[in-house]
SEMARNU-43856 format. One line per field, with one value per atom (N, C-alpha, C, O): x, y, z; atom name; residue number from 1. Coordinates in steps of 0.001 Angstrom, whole numbers. Example, Ala and Ser with C-alpha at 12.3 -4.5 7.8 and 13.67 -1.06 7.14 Angstrom:
<atoms>
xx <- c(13190	12300	13200	14236	12850	13670	12900	13409)
yy <- c(-5690	-4500	-3300	-3319	-2250	-1060	30	1138)
zz <- c(7800	7800	7800	8465	7080	7140	7870	8039)
name <- c(N	CA	C	O	N	CA	C	O)
resi <- c(1	1	1	1	2	2	2	2)
</atoms>
This chain:
<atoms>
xx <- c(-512	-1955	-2330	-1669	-3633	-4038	-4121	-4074	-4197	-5222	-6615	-7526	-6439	-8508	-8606	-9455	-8234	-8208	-7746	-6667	-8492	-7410	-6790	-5725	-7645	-7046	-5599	-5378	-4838	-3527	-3651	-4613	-2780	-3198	-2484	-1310	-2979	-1989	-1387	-963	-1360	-643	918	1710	1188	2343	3520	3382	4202	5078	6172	6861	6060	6751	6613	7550	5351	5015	6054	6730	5873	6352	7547	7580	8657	9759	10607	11409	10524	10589	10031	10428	9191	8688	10089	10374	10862	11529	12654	13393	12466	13744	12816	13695	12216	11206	11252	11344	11205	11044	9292	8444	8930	7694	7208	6066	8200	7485	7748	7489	8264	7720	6461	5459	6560	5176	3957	2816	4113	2743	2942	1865	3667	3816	2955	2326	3407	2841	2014	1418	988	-606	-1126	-1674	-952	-1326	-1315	-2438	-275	-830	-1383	-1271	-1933	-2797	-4062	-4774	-4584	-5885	-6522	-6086	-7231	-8061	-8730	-8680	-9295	-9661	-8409	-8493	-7233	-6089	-5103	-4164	-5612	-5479	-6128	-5696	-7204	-8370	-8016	-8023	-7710	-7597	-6377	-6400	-5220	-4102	-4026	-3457	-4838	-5291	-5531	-4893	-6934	-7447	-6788	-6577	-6572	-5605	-3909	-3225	-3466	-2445	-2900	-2204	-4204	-4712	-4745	-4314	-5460	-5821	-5005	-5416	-3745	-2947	-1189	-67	-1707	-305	344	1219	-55	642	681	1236	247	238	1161	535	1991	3205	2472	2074	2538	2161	816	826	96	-1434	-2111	-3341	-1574	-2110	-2369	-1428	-3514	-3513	-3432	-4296	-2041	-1149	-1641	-1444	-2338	-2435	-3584	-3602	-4900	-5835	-5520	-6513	-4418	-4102	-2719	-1958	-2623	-1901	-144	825	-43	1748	1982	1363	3423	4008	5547	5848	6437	7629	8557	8498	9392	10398	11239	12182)
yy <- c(-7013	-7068	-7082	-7735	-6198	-6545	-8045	-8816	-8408	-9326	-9327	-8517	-10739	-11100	-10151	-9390	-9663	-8833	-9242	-9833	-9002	-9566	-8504	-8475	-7289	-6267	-5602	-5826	-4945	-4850	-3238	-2470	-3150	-2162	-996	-936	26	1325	1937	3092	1418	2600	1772	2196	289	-66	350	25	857	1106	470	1092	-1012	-2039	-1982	-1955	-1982	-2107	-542	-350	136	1002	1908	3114	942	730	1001	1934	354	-27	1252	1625	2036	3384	4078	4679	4152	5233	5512	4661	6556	7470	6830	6645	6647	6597	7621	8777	7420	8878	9262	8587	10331	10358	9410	8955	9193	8366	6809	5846	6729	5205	5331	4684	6320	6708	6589	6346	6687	7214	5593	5266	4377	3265	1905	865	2699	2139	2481	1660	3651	4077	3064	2042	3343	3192	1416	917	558	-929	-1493	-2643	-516	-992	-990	-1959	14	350	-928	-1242	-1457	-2559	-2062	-2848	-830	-512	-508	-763	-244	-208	-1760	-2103	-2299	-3656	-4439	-4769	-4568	-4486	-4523	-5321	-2884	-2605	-2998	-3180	-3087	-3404	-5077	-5427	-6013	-7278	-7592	-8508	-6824	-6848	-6289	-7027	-5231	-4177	-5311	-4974	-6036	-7169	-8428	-9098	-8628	-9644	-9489	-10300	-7998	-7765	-6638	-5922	-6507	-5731	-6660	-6195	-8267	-8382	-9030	-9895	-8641	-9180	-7664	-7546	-6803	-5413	-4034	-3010	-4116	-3369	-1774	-1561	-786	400	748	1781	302	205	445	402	660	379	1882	2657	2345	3924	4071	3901	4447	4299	6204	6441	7110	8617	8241	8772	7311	7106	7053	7302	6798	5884	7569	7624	8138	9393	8742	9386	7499	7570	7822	7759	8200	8837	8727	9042	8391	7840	8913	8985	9720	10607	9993	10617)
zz <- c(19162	19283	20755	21563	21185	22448	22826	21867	23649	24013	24039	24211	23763	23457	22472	22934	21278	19878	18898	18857	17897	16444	16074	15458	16553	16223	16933	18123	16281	16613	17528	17547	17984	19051	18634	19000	17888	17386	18758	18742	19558	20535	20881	21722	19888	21015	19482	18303	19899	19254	18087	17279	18316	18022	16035	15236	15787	14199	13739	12729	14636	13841	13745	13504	14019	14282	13000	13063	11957	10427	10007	8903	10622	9536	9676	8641	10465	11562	9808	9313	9408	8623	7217	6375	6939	5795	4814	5229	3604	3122	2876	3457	2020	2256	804	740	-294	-1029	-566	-1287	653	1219	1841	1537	2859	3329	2205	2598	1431	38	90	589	-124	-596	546	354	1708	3109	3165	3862	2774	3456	2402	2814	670	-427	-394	-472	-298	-351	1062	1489	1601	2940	2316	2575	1429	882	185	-923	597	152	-1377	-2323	-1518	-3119	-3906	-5108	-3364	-4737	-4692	-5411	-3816	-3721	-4972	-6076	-4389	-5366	-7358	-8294	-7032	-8295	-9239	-10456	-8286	-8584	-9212	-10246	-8171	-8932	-9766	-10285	-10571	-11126	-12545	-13507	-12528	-13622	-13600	-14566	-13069	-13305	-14085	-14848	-13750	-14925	-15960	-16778	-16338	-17737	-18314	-19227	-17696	-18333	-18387	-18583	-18082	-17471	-19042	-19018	-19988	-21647	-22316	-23408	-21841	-21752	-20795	-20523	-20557	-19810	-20565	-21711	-19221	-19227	-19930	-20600	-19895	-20218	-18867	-18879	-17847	-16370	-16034	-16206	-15588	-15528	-13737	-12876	-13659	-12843	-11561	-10369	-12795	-12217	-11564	-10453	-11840	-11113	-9572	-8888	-8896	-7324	-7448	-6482	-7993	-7609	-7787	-7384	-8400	-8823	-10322	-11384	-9765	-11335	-11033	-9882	-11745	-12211	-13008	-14236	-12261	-12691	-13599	-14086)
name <- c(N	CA	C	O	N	CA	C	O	N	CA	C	O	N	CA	C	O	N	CA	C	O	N	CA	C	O	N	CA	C	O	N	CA	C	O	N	CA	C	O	N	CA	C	O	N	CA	C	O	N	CA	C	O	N	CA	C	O	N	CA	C	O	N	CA	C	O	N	CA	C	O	N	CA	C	O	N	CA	C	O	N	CA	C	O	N	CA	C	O	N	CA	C	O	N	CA	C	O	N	CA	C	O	N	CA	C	O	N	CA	C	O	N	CA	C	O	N	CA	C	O	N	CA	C	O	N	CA	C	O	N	CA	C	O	N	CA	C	O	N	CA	C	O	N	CA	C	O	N	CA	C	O	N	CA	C	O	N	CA	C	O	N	CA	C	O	N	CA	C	O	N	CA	C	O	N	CA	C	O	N	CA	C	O	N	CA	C	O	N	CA	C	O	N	CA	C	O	N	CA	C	O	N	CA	C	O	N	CA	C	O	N	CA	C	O	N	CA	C	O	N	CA	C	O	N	CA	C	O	N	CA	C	O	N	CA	C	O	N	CA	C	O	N	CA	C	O	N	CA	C	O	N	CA	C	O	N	CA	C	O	N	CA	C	O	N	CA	C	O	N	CA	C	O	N	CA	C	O	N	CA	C	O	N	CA	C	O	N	CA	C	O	N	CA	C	O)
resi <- c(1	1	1	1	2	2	2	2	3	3	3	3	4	4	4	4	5	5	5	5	6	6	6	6	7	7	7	7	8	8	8	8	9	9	9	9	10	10	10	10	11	11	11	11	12	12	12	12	13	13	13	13	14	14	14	14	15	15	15	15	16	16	16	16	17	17	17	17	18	18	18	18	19	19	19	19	20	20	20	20	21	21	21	21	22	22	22	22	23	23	23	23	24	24	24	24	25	25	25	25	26	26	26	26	27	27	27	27	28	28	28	28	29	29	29	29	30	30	30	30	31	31	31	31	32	32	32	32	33	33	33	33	34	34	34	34	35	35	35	35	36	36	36	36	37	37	37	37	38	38	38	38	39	39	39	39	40	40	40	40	41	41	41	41	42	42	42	42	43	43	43	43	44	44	44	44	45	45	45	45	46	46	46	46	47	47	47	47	48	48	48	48	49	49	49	49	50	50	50	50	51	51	51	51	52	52	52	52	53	53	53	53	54	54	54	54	55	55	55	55	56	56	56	56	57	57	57	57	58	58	58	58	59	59	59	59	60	60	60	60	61	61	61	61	62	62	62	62	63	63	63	63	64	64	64	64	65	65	65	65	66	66	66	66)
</atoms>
């Protein structure tokens, strides 16, 4: 993080260290639980689906399971 910022400073390299040899469905995993709406939704859809396994409409947020 800069100083005097809460905010973290995208230019220092350090956070993103851990991306380095990623594949792209980690990438999809890292943009995707940053998103505050699928956060959100993911909460919410765990409450009322959590006595319910695969009831969760999973294509809405773009995953799918080979």
């Amino acid at each position: 993080m800069s100083e005097g910022s809460l905010r973290p400073d995208w230019r220092d390299p350090a956070p993103y260290r851990l991306l380095r040899g990623i594949d792209r469905a980690g990438m999809r995993w890292e943009w995707l639980r940053r998103d505050p709406d699928y956060v959100a939704w993911y909460t919410s859809a765990s409450k009322a689906t959590r006595d319910q396994p695969g009831n969760v409409d999973r294509l809405t947020w773009g995953l799918h399971f080979r």
